[in-house]
N, C-alpha and C positions, 0 to 999 in steps of 0.2 A: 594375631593377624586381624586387621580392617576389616569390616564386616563388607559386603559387595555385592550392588543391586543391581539387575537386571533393568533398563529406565526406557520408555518409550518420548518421544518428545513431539512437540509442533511450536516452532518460533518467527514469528511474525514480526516484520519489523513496522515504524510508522511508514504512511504513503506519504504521498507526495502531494505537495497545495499546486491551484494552478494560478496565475499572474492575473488581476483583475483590470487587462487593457487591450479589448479590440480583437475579440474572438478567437480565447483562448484553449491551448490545447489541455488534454485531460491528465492528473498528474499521474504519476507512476505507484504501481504497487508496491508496499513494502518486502523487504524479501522473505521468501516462506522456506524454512528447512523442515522437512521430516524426515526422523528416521530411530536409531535407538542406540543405546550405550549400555557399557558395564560402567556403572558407577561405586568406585571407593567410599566408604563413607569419610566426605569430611565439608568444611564449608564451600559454596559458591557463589560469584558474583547472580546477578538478577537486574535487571532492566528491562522494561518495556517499552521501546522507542514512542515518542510522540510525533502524532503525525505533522506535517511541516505545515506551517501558515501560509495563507496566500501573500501576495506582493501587489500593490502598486505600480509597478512596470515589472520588465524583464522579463523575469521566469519565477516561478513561485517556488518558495523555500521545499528542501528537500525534509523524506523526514528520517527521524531520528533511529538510532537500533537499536536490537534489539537482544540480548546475553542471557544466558542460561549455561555456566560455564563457560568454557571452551566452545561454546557453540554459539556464532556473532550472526545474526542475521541484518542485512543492510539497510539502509534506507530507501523507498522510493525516489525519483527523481521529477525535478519538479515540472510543470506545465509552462509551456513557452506562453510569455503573452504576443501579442501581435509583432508578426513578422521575429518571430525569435526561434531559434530552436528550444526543442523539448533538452532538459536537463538529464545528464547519466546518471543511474540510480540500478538500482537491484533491480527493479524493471523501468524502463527509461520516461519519460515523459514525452506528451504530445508537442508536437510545434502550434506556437500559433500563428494564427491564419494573415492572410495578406490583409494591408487593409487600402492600401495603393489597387488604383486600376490595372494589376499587371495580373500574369499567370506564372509568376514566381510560386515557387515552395521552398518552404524549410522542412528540415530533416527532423524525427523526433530523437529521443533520447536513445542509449546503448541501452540494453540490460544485461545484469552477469548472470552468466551460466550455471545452473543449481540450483539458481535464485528468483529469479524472473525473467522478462522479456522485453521486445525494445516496445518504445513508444513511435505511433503515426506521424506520419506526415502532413504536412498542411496543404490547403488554396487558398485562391481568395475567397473573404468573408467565414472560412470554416475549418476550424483548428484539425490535429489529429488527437486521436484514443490514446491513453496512457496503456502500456505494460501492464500486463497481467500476470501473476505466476505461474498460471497456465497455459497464456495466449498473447501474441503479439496484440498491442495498440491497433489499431485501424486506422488505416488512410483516409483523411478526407478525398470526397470522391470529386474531383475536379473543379472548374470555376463556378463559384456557387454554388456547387452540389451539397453534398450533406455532411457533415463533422462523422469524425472519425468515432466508432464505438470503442470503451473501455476494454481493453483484453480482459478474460474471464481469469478467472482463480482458482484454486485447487480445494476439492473437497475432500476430509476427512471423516472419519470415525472414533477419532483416539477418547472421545468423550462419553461415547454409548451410541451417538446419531450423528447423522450424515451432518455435517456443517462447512460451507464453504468459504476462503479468506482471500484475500489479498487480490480482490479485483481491480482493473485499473478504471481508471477518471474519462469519461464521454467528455470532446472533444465540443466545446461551443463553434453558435454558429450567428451570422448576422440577418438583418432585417432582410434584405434581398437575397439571402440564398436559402439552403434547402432546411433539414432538420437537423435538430444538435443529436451531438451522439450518446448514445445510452450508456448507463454505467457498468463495466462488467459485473458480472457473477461473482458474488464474494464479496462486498460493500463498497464497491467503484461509484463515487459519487456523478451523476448523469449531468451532462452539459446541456445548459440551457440558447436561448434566443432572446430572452429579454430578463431581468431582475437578478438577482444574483444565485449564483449556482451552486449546486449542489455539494455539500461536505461526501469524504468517504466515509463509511460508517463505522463508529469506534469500535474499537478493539476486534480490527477486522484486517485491519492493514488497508482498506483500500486507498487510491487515488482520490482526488480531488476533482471534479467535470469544472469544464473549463465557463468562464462566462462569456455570456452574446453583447455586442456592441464596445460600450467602455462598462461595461459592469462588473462584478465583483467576482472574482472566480471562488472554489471550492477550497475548505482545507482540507489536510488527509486525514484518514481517521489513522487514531494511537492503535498499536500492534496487542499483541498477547503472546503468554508462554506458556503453554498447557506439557503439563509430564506428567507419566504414571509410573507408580512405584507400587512393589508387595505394600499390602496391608501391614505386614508387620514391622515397615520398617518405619524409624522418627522422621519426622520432618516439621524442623521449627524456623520457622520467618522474622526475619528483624524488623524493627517498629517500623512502619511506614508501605508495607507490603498488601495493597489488596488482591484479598483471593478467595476461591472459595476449593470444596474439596467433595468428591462422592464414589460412592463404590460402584466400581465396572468389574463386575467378578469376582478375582481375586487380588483386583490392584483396587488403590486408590487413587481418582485422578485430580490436579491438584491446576485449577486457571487462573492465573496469575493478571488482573487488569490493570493493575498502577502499581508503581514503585517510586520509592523518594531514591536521589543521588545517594550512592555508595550502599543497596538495599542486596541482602545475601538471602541465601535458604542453605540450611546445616540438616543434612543428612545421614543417619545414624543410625 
C-alpha cells in the first residue's frame, strides 16, 4: 500500500502588472489557496507563477499560475491603463483613470471566488486599487480625488509566523488630482504620481501600483508554494526548483520560490 501524508499548503499565484499610460490602475493579486490534503506518495507537478509585466498601452499583462498538484492557483489580472478597464484575474485589476476632461469611469477587473477579489474603479486623472485576496480594490474617489488603494491579502502561519500575500497594486494618480493609492497588505506594489511605480513584492503574489501621468506602471511580483509534510517523510525536487525547507514541530516546511518549465516534487 502507498505510503500517505497528511499536507498543509499556501499557493500563490503571480499578480498582475499595471499598463504604463495615463494614470494607471493597480494590478490584481495573484490568487491565494489555503488549506490541506491527504497526499499519496507519488510525483507532482510544481510551478510558481511569474508575476505579469507591465505594458505600454491597454492593460498590463496578467500574471502567471501557480501548481502544486491538483491545486492551480490563478493569475492576477492586469491594471487598466488610461481609460481602460482593469483586467479579470484571480483578483481583478484596477481601471485606469480618465484622461479626457469628462467624469467617465471605467470598471475594474472581476475576481474569482476562493481566490481573490475584484479590482477599482476609476475618475478622471486617478486609476482604481487592484484585488486583494482578502479585500476588494478601491475606487478612485471621484473627479480628481485620490487613486484607489491596493485590496489587502491574507495572512498566514503555515511557516511558524504570521506572513502576509497576495495584496493588490495602488491605483496611480495625476498631476492635478489627489493622492495615488497605496499598495495592499501582503506585497501590493503602491501607485505613484510621478516616476515610475511601484513592482508587487516577489514571491508575494502581489499587484503591480499603477503609474501617474504617461509613466511606467508596476510589474507583479512572482507567486510561492509553501507545504508541510511529517518529518519523516522524502521529498526530492527536480533540477531547476528553488527552495528552502525548516522544522515547524513535527513537520517540515518546504517554500518553493522559482521553478523551471516542466519542474515536479516526488513525495515518499
Amino acid at each position: 500500500m502507498a505510503k500517505a501524508f497528511y499536507c498543509q499548503y499556501v499557493v500563490v499565484a503571480g499578480g498582475g502588472g499595471s499598463a504604463g499610460v495615463s494614470y494607471g490602475g493597480g494590478g490584481g493579486a495573484g490568487g491565494y489557496l489555503e488549506s490541506s490534503l491527504l497526499l499519496t506518495a507519488d510525483t507532482f507537478a510544481l510551478t510558481v507563477g511569474a508575476g505579469g509585466a507591465t505594458a505600454a498601452t491597454g492593460v498590463g499583462f496578467s500574471g502567471s499560475n501557480s501548481v502544486f498538484g491538483v491545486v492551480v492557483a490563478s493569475g492576477g489580472g492586469g491594471g487598466g491603463g488610461g481609460q481602460t478597464a482593469g483586467a479579470d484575474g484571480a483578483s481583478g485589476g484596477g481601471a485606469g483613470g480618465e484622461y479626457a476632461n469628462t467624469n467617465a469611469s471605467r470598471a475594474g477587473g472581476s475576481g474569482v471566488s476562493g481566490q481573490g477579489n475584484d479590482g477599482g474603479s476609476s475618475q478622471n486623472q486617478v486609476g482604481g486599487g487592484g484585488g486583494g485576496a482578502g479585500a476588494v480594490g478601491a475606487d478612485a474617489t471621484g473627479y480628481r480625488g485620490d487613486a484607489g488603494d491596493g485590496g489587502a491579502g491574507i495572512a498566514s502561519s503555515i511557516t511558524g509566523s504570521s506572513v502576509t500575500r497576495a495584496g493588490g497594486g495602488g491605483g496611480g494618480s495625476g498631476p492635478d488630482a489627489g493622492a495615488a493609492g497605496a499598495g495592499g497588505a501582503g506585497g501590493g506594489g503602491a501607485g505613484i504620481t510621478s516616476g515610475s511605480a511601484n513592482p508587487g513584492v516577489a514571491n508575494t503574489g502581489g499587484g503591480g501600483g499603477g503609474g501617474g501621468g504617461d509613466n511606467t506602471g508596476g510589474a507583479g511580483g512572482s507567486g510561492v508554494v509553501i507545504f508541510t509534510l511529517p518529518a519523516q517523510a522524502s521529498v526530492t525536487f527536480s533540477a531547476g526548483v528553488t527552495q528552502t525547507s525548516s522544522a515547524v514541530g513535527v513537520n517540515t516546511v518546504y517554500t518553493v520560490t522559482e521553478t523551471d518549465p516542466g519542474s515536479t516534487v516526488t513525495i515518499g
